[in-house]
N, C-alpha and C positions, 0 to 999 in steps of 0.2 A: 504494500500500500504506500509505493514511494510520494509522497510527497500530500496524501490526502492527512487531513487535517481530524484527528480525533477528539482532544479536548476535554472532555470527560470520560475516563478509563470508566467510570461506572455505567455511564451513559453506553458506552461499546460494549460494557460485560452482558449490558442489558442484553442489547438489541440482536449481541451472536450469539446469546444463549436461547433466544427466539428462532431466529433465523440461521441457515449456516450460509458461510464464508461464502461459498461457490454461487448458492441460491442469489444472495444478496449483495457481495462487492463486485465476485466476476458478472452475476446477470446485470447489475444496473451501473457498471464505470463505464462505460464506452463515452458516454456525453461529454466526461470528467476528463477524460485522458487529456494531456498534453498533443498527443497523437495517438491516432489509431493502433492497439493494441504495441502501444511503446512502455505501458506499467508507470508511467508518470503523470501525475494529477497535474489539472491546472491547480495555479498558486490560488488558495481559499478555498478550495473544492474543502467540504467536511463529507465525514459520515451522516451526519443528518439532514443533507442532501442529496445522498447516495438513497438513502431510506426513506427521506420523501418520494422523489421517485419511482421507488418501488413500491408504497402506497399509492401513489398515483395511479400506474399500472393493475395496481389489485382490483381499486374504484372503476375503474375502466372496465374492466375484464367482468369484474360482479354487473357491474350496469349492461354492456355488451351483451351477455349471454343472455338475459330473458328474452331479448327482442329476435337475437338467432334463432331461438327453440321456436315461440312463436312462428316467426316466418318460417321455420323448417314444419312446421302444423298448417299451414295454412297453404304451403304447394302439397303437402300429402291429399288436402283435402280436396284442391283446386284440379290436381294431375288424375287423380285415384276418382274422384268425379267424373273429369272429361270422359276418362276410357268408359267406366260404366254405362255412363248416360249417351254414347255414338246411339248416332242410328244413320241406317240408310235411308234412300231415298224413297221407300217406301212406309218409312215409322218404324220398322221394327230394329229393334237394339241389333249392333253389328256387332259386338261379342258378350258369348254365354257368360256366366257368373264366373266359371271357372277355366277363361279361356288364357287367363293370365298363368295356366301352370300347361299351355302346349303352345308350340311354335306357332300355330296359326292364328293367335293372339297379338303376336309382334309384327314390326317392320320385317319385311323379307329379304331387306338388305342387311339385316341384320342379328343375321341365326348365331354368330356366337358369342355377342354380346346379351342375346334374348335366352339360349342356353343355359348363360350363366347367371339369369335370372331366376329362371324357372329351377334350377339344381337350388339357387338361397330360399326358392321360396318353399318348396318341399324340405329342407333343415330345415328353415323357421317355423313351419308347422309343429314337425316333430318334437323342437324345444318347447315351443308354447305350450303340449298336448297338458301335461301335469301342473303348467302354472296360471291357463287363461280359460276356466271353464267355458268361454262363448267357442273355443276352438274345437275342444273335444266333444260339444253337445252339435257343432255342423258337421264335425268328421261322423261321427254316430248316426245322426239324427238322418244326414243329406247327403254322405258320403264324398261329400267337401268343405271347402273354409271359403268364404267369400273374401275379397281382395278387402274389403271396406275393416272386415276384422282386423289384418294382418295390417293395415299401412301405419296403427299409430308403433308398430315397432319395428318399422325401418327407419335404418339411417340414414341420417342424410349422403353419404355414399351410394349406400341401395338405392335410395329415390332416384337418385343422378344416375345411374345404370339402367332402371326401370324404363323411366322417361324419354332415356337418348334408346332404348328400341323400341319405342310405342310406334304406331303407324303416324304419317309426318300428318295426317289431320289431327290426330289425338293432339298430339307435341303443341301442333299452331294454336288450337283452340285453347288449350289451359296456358299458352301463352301470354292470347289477347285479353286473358283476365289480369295481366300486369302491365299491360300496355307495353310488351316488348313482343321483340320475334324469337322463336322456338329457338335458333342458333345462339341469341342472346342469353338467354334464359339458361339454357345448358351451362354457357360460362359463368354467367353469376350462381350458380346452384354451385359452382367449383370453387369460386371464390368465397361465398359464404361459409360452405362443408372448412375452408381453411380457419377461418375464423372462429368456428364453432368449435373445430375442435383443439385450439391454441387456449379458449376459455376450458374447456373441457378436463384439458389435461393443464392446466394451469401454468400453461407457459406465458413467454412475455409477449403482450397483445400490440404495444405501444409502437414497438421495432419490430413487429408482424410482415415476415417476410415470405413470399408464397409463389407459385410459379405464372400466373393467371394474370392479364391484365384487364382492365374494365372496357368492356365495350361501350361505344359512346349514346348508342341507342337515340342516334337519329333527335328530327324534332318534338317527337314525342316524350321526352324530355331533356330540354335545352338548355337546366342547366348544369345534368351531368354532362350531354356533350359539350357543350362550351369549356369544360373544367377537362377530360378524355382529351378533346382538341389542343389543348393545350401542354399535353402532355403528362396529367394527372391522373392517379389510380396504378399506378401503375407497379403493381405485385408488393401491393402493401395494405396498411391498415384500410386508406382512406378508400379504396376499392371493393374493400368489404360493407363500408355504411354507406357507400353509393348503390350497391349489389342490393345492400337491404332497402333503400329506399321504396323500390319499385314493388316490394315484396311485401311489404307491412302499410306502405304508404303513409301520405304526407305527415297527416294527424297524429300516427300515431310515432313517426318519427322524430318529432319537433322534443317531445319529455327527453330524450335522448340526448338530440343536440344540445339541449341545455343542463343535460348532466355531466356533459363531457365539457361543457364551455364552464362551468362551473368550477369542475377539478382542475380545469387547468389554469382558472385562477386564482385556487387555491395552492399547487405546484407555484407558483410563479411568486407568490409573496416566503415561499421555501428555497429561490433559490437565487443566489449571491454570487459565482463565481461563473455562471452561465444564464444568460439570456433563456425563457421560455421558446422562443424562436428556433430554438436547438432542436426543442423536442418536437414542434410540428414538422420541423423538416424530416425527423423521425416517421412519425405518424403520415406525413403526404401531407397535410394539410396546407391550400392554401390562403389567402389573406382574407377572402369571402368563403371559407366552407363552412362556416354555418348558415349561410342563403343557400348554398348549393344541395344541403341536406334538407333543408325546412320551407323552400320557396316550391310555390304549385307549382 
């Protein structure tokens, strides 16, 4: 800890007998560094800015993840609808209850991505038999499981497999319930699944680094593209609450953005040897992303 600034030995007996060394100096000094993984603090960097930070991050992460689960409930319901409710062009439903456990179910361009649906969705039955009575009374009762049972315990993984073999009208339609295109939609479900599961496993949310970048989704909303256009989202945090916006929408994204607007300026009266400016460079954010997040 060359050059980070301790102060009170009680105050550090505290805070690494809470947390350890790895979790909390190696996860949150990079801001602090003199240079990039050089082991030299800027001059005034303390630990109780190391540690705010990583409160920070916790605040984030706690607040983040209700709105993921959410939006990851609301495409199970949106997707796992669409397919149900198809019909053709005569009224009648174009697939059986249980068409989601045979290939003729799926895109046909798409047999071994639908494959390897149909093999999760047959385990997940068999796990659920002794823990979800509604499974074992349709395996009994009907000699199957309807898909509406099984979706609230898919992952957001599973969904994102599901969805990218559905047939391309299923796809478009539970699309235009977000106002994006099915190709869109695919990548935001990749970038949120990153997010979701960074809260999940309690990793760091703040320097959320991922492989995915945000689609700009046209003018249908202008002012993620405007922000896309510019170069923004791109395999980080802030492409994750652009991801969610379209997913949970406006309303219910605004409590959010001002939870995050919130901590971070509560972060910023924590810290003295670095500008907050640090950490939205971090995070992606730029100078309007809270209009970008909370404007219709």
């Amino acid at each position: 800890m060359k050059g980070l600034d301790i102060r009170s030995l009680t105050y550090a007996r505290k805070i690494l007998r809470n947390h350890s060394y790895f979790s909390l100096i190696n996860g949150y000094r990079e801001p602090f560094l003199f240079k990039p993984r050089s082991g030299s603090f800027i001059r005034g960097s303390s630990l109780k800015e190391v540690y705010a930070l990583y409160f920070f991050d916790k605040r984030l992460r706690d607040g983040l993840f209700p709105y993921l689960l959410e939006a990851e409930g609301l495409l199970k319901h949106r997707i796992v609808y669409q397919y149900l409710e198809a019909r053709g062009s005569n009224g009648e439903y174009l697939y059986p209850k249980d068409a989601y456990l045979s290939l003729s179910g799926y895109d046909g361009t798409q047999k071994k991505n639908a494959l390897k649906c149909i093999i999760g969705f047959h385990k997940k039955i068999s796990e659920q038999l002794d823990q979800h009575g509604s499974v074992a009374h349709y395996l009994s009762t009907y000699s199957f499981v309807p898909l509406w049972v099984l979706k609230t315990k898919l992952t957001f993984g599973e969904l994102w497999h599901f969805y990218q073999a559905l047939p391309t009208s299923v796809r478009q339609g539970a699309a235009r319930g977000f106002a994006v295109k099915d190709s869109e939609l695919l990548l935001m479900m990749k970038i949120m699944a990153a997010g979701r599961n960074a809260c999940a496993h309690k990793d760091r949310v703040y320097c959320l680094a991922h492989r995915y970048w945000m689609p700009n989704l046209g003018k249908r909303h202008p002012k993620i593209q405007a922000a896309v256009t510019k170069g923004l989202g791109k395999n980080n945090l802030f492409a994750v609450l652009m991801s969610l916006k379209p997913a949970i929408g406006t309303t219910e994204m605004k409590p959010l953005a001002n939870l995050i607007e919130h901590e971070l300026n509560e972060l910023s009266k924590k810290l003295s040897s670095i500008p907050v400016s640090v950490i939205l460079d971090k995070i992606g954010f730029p100078a309007n992303w809270h209009d970008v997040l909370t404007a219709d």
